[in-house]
N, C-alpha and C positions, 0 to 999 in steps of 0.2 A: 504494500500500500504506500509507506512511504517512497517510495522508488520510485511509483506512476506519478507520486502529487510532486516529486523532484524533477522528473522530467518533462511534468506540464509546467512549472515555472520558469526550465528553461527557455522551454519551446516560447510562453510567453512573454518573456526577457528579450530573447534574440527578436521576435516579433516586433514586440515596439522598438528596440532601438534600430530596427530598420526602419520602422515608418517613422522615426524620430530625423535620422539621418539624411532619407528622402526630404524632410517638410522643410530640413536647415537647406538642403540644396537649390529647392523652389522657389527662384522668385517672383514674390508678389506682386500680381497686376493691381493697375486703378481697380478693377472689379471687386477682386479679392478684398482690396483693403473697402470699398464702401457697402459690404457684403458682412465684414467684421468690425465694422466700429460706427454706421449708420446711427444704431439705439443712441451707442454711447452719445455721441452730439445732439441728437434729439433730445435728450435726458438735460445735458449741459444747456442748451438754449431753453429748455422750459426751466429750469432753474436760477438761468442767469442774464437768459434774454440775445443772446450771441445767435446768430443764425448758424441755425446745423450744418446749410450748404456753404457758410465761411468756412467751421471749423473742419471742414472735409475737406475741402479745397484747400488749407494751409497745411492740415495734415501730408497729403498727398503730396505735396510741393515741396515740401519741409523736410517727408521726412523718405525721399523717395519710393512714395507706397510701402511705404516700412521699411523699406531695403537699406538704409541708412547704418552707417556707424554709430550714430546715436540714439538710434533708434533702436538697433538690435542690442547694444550695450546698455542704454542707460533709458530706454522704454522713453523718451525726448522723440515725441511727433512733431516739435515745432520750434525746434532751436534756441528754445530759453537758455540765457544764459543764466549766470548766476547772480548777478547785481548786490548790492551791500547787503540786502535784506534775506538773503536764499541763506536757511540754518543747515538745509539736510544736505544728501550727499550730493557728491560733485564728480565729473568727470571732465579731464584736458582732451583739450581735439583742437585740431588746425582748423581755424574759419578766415576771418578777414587776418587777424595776424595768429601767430604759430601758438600753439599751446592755450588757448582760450579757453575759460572756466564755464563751462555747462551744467543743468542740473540733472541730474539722475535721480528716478522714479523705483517705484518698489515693483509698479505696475503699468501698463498704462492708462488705465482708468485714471490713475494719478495726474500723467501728463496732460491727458484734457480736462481734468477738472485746476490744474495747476492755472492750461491755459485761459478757460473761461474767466477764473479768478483773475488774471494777470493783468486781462483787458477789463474785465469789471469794474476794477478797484484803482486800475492806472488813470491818474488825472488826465493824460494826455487823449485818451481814449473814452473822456466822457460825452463830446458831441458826436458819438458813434449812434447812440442809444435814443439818440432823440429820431433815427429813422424807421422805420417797420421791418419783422422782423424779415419777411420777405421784400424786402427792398437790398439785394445783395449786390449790387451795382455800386450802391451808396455806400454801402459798407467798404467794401473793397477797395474804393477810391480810398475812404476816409481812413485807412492801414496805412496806404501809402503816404499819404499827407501826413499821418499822424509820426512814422518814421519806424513803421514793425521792421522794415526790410529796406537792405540799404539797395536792391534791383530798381531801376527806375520803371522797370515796367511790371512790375509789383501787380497793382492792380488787373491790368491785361490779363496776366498769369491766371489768375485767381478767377476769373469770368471766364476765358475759357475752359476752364477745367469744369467747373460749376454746369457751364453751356451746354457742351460736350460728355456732359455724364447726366445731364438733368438732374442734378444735386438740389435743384431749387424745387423738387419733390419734396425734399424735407421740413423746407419752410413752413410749410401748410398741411393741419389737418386734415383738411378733406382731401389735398394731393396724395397724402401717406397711405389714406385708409386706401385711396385706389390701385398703387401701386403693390398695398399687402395684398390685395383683395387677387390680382394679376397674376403676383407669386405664387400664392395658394391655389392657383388654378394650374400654372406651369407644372407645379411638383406633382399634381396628382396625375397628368397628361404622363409626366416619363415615369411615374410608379407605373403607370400599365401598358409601357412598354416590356416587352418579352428579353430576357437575357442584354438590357443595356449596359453598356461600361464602357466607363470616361476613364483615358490615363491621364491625369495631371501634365504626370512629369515627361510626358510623348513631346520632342519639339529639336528642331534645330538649333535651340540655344546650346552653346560650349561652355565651357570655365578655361580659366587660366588665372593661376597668380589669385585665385576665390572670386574671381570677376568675370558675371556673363559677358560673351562675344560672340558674334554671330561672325560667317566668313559671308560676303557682298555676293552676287548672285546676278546674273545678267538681268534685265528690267527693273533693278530694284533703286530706289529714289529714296531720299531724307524723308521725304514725305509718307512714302507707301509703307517703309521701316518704321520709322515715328505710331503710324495709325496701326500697325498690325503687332507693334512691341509695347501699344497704351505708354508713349510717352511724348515726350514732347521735341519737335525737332532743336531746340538750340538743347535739351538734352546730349542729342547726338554727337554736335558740333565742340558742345564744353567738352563733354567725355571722352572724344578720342580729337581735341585740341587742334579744331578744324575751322577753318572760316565759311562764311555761307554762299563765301563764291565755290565751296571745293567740290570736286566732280569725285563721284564713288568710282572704283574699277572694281570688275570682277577679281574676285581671289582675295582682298584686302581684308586683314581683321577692320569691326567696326565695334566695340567695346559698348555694353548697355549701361553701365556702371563707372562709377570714375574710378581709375588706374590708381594706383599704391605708391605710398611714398618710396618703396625699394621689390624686388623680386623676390621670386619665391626661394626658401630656402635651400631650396635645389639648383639654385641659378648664382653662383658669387660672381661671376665674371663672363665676359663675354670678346672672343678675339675677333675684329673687325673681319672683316672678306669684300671683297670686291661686289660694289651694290649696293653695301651698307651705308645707312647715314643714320644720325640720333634719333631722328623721328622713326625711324624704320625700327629702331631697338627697341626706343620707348612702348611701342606699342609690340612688338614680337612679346614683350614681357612684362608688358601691364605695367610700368613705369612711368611716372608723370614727368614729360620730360624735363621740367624745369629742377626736379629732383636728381634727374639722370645726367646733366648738367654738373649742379653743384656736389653732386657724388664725385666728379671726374676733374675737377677745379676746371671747367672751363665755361668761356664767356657766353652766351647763349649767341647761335648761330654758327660756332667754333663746329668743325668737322673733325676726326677723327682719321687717320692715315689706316689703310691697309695692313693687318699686323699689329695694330696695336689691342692694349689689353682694356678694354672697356669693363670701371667695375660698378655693378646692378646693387650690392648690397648696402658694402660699406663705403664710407668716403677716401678717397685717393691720399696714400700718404703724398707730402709735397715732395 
């Protein structure tokens, strides 16, 4: 007896930590994230008056549909930093300068009710409150005015995302009840479907370095990429450190996530070859090149010879 209940533990031991290790490999779409945390902002704006489809919309933006550093460490959907007043924990992370002091949650429940508080009670943020809670145009202007984010197209961001997903469902009771009402019809339509199954994790996304990339693909456009990977084209452009004039070729990594301050631990060094140039590394290995630069002590725009030893992790003795 004890033997079979030892070896059903097993059996359900190895079981979850494989669908444990699948879910960390997964990531999260816009769908996903307003599929898991919709209530929560509904909950937040009947309590504190914030519009649900703001606090989505910054989430999403903030905290790359979850995908974020700060977000997978420190449950931080919206880039609070720490300010004089922040008592609990804290976590450093590179933002506008190197090492900036962040707050870290227990949960993230915590982090939107952090942030509902933050705007609530922030003076600067009291002529937000005098608009409706479905007036999220208004709102989203009045962030940027107020100075939540130092993007100047701040607002833009935030309407489209809202637009584009119909977040502005959550605004409104009777929008809500129709869309639960929709859902509860969907789910019962694929209960009586015969032998269905979705794999998540089916797709031609890659990792390298712990950062999706896809490899470019003949017809494929910023745009067509952007709409079929739910993110946003100057996504694309920051993350693999592209300008909007640049032309995709087939074969090229194009990075969904932003690149690492240094390479994987498998990678210390890298000897040039003919072809090579810094942006061709930076991106072979998930490197942000201005990191891959000051690893190497040289100037940005500085080229590399033939033969030489290009180092990924550490910084170049002088």
């Amino acid at each position: 007896m004890r033997k079979r209940l030892y070896i059903l533990f097993v059996f359900v031991f190895v079981v979850n930590a494989f669908a444990f290790s699948q879910s960390k490999s997964h990531r999260f779409t816009i769908k996903d994230y307003i599929k898991q945390y919709n209530k929560i902002a509904v909950k937040e704006m009947q309590r504190t008056g914030v519009p649900a489809s703001i606090t989505l919309a910054q989430g999403i933006l903030e905290s790359d549909n979850g995908n974020s550093t700060l977000a997978r460490k420190a449950n931080n959907h919206f880039g609070i930093k720490c300010h004089s007043n922040w008592k609990g924990k804290r976590i450093y992370h590179d933002d506008d300068r190197k090492g900036e002091c962040f707050r870290k949650y227990r949960n993230v429940y915590e982090s939107y009710k952090d942030h509902s508080n933050f705007i609530k009670k922030g003076q600067r943020y009291q002529f937000l409150f005098k608009y409706k809670t479905t007036d999220y145009k208004h709102w989203a202007k009045g962030l940027k005015k107020a100075g939540y984010a130092t993007n100047r197209h701040y607002d833009k961001l935030l309407i489209k995302i809202i637009e584009n997903n119909r977040l502005y469902v959550y605004d409104s009771k009777r929008k809500r009840k129709k869309i639960e009402d929709i859902e509860k019809e969907a789910s019962v339509k694929l209960a009586d479907v015969d032998n269905l199954y979705i794999d998540p994790f089916k797709s031609d996304v890659k990792q390298r370095n712990r950062i999706n990339y896809i490899i470019v693909e003949k017809g494929n456009t910023f745009y067509s990429l952007a709409k079929k990977y739910e993110l946003m084209q100057w996504q694309l452009y920051k993350y693999n450190e592209l300008t909007k004039d640049s032309i995709l070729k087939v074969g090229q990594i194009l990075y969904l996530q932003p690149k690492r301050n240094k390479a994987d631990v498998r990678h210390k060094y890298h000897i040039m070859k003919e072809g090579d140039s810094m942006y061709s590394i930076s991106q072979l290995y998930g490197i942000k090149l201005r990191k891959l630069y000051k690893k190497n002590l040289m100037k940005v725009g500085e080229e590399p010879n033939v033969g030489d030893k290009l180092w990924l992790r550490k910084k170049r003795r002088k």
